[in-house]
Backbone as ProteinMPNN parsed JSONL, in Angstrom:
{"seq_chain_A": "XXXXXXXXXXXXXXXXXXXXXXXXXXXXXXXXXXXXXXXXXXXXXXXXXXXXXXXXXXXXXXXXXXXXXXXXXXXXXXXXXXXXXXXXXXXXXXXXXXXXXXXXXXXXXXXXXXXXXXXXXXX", "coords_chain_A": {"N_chain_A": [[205.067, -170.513, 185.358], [205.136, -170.523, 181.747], [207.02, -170.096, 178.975], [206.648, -169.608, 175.661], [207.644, -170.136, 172.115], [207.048, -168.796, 168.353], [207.053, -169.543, 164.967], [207.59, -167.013, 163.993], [208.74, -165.211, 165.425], [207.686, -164.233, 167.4], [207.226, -164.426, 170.828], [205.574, -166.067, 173.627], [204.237, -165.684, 177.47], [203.135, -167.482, 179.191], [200.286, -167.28, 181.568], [197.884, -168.864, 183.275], [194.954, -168.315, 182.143], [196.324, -166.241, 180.031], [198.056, -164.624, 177.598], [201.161, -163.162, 177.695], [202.681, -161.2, 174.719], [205.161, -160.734, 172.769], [207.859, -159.413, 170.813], [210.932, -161.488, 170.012], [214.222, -161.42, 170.775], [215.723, -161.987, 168.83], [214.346, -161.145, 166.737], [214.065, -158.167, 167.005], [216.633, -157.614, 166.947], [217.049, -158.466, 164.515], [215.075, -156.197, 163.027], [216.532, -153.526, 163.843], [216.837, -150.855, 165.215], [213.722, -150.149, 166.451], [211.65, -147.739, 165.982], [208.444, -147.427, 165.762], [205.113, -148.593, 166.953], [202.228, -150.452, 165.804], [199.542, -151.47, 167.606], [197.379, -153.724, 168.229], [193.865, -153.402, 168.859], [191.973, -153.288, 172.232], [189.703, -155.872, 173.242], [189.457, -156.662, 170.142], [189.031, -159.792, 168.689], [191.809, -162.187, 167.56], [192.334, -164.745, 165.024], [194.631, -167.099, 165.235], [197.619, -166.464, 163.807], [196.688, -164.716, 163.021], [197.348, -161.131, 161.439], [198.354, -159.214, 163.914], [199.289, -156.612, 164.732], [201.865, -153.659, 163.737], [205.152, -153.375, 163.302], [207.778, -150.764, 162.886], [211.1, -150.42, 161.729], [214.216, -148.522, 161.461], [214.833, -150.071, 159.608], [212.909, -151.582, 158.396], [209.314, -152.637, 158.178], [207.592, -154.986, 159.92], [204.99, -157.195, 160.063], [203.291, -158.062, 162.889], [202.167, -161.059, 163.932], [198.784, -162.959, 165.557], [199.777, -165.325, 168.216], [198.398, -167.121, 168.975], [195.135, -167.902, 168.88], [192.738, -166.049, 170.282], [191.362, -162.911, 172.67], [192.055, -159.558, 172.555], [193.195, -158.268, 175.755], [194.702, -156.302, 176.722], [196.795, -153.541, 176.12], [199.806, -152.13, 175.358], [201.271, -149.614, 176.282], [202.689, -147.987, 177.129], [204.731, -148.711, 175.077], [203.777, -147.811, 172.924], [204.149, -145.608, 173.397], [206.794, -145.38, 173.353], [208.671, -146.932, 171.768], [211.576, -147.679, 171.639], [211.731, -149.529, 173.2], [211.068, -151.827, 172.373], [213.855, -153.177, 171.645], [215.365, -152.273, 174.084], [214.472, -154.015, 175.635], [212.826, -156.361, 175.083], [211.995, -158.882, 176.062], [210.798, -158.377, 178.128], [209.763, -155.117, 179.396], [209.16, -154.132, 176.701], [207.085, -155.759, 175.877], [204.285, -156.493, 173.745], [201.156, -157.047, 173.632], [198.08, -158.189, 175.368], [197.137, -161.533, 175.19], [193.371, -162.99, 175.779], [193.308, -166.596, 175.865], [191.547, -168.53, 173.806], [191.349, -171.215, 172.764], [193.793, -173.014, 174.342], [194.813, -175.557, 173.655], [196.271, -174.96, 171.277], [199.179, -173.814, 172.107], [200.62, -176.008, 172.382], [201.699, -176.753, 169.91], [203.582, -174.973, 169.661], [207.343, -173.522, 170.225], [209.175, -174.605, 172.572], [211.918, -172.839, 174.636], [214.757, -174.27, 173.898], [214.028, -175.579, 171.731], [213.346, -173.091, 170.21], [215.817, -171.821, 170.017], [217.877, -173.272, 168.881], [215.968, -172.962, 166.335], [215.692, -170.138, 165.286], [218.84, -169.982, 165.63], [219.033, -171.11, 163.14], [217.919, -169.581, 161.304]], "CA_chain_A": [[204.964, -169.691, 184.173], [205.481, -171.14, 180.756], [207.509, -169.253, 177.8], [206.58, -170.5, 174.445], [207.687, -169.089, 171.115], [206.783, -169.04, 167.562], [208.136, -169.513, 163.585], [207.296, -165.87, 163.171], [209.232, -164.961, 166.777], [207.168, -163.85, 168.803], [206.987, -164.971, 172.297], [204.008, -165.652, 175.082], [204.417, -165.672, 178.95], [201.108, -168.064, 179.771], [199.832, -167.079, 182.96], [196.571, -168.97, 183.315], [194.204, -168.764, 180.288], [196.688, -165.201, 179.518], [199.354, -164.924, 176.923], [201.382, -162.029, 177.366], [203.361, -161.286, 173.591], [205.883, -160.035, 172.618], [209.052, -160.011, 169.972], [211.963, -161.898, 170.659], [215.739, -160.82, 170.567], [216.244, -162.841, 167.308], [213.424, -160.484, 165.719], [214.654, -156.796, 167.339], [217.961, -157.967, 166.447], [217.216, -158.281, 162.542], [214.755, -154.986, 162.787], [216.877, -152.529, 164.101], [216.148, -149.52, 166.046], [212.504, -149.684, 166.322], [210.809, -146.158, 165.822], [206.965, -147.345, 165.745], [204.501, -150.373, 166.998], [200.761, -150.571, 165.745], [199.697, -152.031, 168.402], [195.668, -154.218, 168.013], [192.701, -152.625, 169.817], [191.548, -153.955, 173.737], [188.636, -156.426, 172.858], [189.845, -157.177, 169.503], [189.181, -160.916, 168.802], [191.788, -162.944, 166.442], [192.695, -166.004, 165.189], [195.863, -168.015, 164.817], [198.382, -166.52, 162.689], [196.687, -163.168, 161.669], [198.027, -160.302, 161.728], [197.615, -158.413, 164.822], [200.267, -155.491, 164.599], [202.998, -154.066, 163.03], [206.223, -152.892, 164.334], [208.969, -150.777, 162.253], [212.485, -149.852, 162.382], [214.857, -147.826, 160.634], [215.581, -150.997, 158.536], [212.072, -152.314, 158.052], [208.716, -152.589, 158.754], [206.953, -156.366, 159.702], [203.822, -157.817, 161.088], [202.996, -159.012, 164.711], [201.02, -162.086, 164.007], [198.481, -163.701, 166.691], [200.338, -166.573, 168.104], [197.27, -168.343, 169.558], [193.269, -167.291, 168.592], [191.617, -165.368, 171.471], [190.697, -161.426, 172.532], [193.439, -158.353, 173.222], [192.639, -157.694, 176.455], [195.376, -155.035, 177.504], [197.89, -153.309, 175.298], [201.6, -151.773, 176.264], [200.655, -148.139, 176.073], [204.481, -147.509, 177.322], [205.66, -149.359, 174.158], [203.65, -147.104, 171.967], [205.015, -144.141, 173.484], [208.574, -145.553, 173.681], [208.956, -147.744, 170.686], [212.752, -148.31, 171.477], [211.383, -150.827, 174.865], [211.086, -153.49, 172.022], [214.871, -153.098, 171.318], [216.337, -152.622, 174.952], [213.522, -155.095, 177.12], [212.416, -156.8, 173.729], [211.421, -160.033, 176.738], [210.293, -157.382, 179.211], [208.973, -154.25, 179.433], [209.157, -154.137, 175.747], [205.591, -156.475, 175.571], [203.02, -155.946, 173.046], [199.683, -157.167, 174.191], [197.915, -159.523, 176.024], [195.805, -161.986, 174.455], [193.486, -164.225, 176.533], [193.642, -167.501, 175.367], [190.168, -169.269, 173.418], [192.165, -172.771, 172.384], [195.021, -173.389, 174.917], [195.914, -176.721, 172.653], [197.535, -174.267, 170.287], [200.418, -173.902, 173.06], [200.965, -177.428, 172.319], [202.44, -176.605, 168.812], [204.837, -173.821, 169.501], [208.446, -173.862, 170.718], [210.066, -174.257, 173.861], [213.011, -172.009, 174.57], [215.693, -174.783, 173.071], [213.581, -175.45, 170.399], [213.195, -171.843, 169.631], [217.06, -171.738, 170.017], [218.237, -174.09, 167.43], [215.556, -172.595, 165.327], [216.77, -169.028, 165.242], [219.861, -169.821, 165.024], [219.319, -171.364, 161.331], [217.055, -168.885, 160.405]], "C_chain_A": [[205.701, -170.385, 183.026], [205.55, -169.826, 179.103], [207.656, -169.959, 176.617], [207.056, -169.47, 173.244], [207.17, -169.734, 169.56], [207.784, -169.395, 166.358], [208.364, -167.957, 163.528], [208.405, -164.917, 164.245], [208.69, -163.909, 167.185], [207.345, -164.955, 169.778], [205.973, -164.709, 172.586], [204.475, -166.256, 176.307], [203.582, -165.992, 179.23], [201.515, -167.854, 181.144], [198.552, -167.329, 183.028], [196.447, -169.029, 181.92], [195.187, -167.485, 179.963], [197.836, -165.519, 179.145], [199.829, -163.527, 177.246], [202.656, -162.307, 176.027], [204.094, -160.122, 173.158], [206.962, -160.25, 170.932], [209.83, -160.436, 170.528], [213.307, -161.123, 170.108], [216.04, -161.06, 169.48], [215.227, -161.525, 166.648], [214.297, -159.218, 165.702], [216.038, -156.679, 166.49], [218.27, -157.583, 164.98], [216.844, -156.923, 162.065], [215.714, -154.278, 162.821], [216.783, -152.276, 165.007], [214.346, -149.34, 165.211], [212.205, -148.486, 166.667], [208.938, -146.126, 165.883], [206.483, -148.728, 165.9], [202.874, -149.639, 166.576], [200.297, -151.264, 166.492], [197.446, -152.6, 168.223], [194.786, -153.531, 169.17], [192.112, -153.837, 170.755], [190.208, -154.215, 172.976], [188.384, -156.959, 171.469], [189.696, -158.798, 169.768], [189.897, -161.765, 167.178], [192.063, -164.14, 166.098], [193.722, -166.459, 165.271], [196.239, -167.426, 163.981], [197.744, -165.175, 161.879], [197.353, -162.098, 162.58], [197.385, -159.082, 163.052], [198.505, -157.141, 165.188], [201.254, -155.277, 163.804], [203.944, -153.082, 164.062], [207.471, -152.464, 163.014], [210.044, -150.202, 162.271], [212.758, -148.984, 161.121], [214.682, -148.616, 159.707], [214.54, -151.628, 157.287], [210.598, -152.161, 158.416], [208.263, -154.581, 158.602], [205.663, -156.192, 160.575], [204.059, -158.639, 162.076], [202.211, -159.963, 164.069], [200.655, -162.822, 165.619], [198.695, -164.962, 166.749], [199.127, -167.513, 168.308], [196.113, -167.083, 169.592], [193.179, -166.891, 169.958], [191.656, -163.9, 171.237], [191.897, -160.493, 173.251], [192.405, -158.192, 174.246], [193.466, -156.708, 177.193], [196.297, -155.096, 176.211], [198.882, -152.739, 176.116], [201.662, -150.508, 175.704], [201.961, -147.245, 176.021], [205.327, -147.576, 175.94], [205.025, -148.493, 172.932], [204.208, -145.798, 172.031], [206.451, -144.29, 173.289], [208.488, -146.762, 172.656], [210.403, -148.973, 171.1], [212.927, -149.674, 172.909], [211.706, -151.878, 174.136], [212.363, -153.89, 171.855], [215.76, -152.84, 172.755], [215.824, -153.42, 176.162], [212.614, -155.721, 176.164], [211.581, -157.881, 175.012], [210.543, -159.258, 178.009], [209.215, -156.015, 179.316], [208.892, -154.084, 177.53], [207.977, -155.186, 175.024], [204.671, -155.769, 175.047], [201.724, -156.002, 173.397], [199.25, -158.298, 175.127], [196.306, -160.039, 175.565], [194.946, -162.97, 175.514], [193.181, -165.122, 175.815], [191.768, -168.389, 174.494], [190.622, -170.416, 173.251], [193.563, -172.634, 172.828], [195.272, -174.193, 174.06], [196.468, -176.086, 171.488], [198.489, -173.95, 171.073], [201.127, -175.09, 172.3], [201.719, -177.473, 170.729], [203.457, -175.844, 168.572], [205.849, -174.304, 170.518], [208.519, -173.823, 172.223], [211.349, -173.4, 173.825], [214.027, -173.127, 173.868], [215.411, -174.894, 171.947], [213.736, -174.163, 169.583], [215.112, -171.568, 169.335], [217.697, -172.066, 168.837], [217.248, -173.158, 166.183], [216.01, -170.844, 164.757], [217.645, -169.129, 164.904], [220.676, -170.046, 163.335], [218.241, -170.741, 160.639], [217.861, -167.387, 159.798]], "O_chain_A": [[206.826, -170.828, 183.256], [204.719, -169.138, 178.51], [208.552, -170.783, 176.433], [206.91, -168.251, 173.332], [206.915, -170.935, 169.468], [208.995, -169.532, 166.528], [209.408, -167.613, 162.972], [208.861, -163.887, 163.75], [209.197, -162.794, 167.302], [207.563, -166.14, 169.527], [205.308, -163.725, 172.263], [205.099, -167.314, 176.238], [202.794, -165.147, 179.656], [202.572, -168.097, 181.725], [197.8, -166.362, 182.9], [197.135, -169.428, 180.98], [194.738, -167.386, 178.821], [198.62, -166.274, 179.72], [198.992, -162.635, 177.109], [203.436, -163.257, 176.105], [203.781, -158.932, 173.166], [206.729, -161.139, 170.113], [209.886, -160.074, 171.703], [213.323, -160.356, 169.145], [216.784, -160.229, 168.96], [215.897, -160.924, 165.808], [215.1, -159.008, 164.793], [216.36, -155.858, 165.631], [219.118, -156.881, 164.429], [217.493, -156.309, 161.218], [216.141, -154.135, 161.675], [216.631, -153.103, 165.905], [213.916, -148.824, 164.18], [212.54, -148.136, 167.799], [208.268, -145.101, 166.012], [206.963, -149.739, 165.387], [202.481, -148.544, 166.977], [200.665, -152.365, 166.084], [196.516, -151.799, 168.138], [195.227, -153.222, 170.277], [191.834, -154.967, 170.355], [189.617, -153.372, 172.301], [187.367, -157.63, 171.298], [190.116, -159.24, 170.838], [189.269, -161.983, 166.141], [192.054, -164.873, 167.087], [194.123, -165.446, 165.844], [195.505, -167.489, 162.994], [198.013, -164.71, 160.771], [197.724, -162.077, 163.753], [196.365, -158.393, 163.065], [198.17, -156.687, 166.282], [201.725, -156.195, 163.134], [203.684, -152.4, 165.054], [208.01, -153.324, 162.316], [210.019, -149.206, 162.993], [212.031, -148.745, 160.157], [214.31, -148.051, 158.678], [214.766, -151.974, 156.127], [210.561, -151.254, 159.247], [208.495, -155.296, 157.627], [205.39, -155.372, 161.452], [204.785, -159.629, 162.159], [201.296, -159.382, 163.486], [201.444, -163.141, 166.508], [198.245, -165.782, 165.949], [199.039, -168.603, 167.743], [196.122, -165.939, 170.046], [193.686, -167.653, 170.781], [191.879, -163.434, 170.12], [192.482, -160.757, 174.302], [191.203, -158.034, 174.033], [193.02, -156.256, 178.248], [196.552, -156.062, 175.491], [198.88, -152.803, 177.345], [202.146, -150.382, 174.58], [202.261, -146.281, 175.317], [206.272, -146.841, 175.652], [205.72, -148.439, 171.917], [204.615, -145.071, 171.125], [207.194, -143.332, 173.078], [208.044, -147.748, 173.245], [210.481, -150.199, 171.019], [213.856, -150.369, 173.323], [212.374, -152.804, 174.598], [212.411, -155.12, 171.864], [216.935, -153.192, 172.651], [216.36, -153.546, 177.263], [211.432, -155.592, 176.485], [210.364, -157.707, 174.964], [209.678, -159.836, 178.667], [207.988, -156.109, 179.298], [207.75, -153.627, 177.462], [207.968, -155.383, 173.809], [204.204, -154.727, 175.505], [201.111, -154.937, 173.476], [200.004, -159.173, 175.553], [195.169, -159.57, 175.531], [195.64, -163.763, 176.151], [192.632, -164.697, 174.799], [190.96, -168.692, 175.371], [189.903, -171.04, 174.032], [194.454, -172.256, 172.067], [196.154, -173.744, 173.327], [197.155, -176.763, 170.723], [199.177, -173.431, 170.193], [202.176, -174.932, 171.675], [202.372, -178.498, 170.536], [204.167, -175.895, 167.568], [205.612, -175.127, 171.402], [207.915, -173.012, 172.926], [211.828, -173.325, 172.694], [214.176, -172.638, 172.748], [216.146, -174.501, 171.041], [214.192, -174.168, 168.44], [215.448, -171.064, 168.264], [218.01, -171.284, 167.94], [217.834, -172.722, 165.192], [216.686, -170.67, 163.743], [217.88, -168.568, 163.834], [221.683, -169.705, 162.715], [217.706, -171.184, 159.623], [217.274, -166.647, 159.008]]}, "name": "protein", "num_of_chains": 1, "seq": "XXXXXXXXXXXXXXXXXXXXXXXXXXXXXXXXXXXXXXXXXXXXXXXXXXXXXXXXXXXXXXXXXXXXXXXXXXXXXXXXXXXXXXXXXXXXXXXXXXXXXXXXXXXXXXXXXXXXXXXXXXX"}
């Protein structure tokens, strides 16, 4: 299993051609206390970098962007009922959707966990 992340921080958990996505700790962290996710509709197909949810806290609201083009094929039904998952299992049960993958070689441009490390930390 391979954990990649983005500029925008999100995370994906590839399993096969499937991303599962999420926010990372660095994101939750800046939000808040999340209170609400919009979460993209099962069969949804998008590309790279659009917007495929939003998520907002007391503090804020932002957009989910799709890390890598392909089709929602499950959402986190828990995380719409329970908002505050993204804030205490932000890497865990706190997962937004799952995309499957149309162009794996977009993997090939996003972080590794150190990478993502350093980058966070000067963001």
């Amino acid at each position: 299993m391979t954990i990649k992340y983005t500029e925008d921080h999100e995370w994906l958990k590839i399993e096969g051609n499937v991303a599962i996505v999420g926010i990372t700790v660095h994101a939750q962290d800046a939000l808040g206390d999340v209170v609400f996710v919009d979460l993209p509709s099962v069969g949804t197909t998008f590309a790279q970098k659009e917007t495929a949810g939003v998520v907002e806290s007391v503090k804020a609201a932002a957009d989910v962007y799709m890390p890598v083009s392909g089709e929602v094929i499950e959402v986190n039904e828990a995380l719409r009922d329970d908002p505050s998952l993204a804030n205490t299992d932000p890497l865990g049960a706190g997962w937004f959707f799952k995309v499957k993958l149309s162009d794996a070689s977009q993997l090939d441009a996003l972080m590794d966990e150190i990478r993502y490390a350093t980058f966070s930390a000067n963001a």
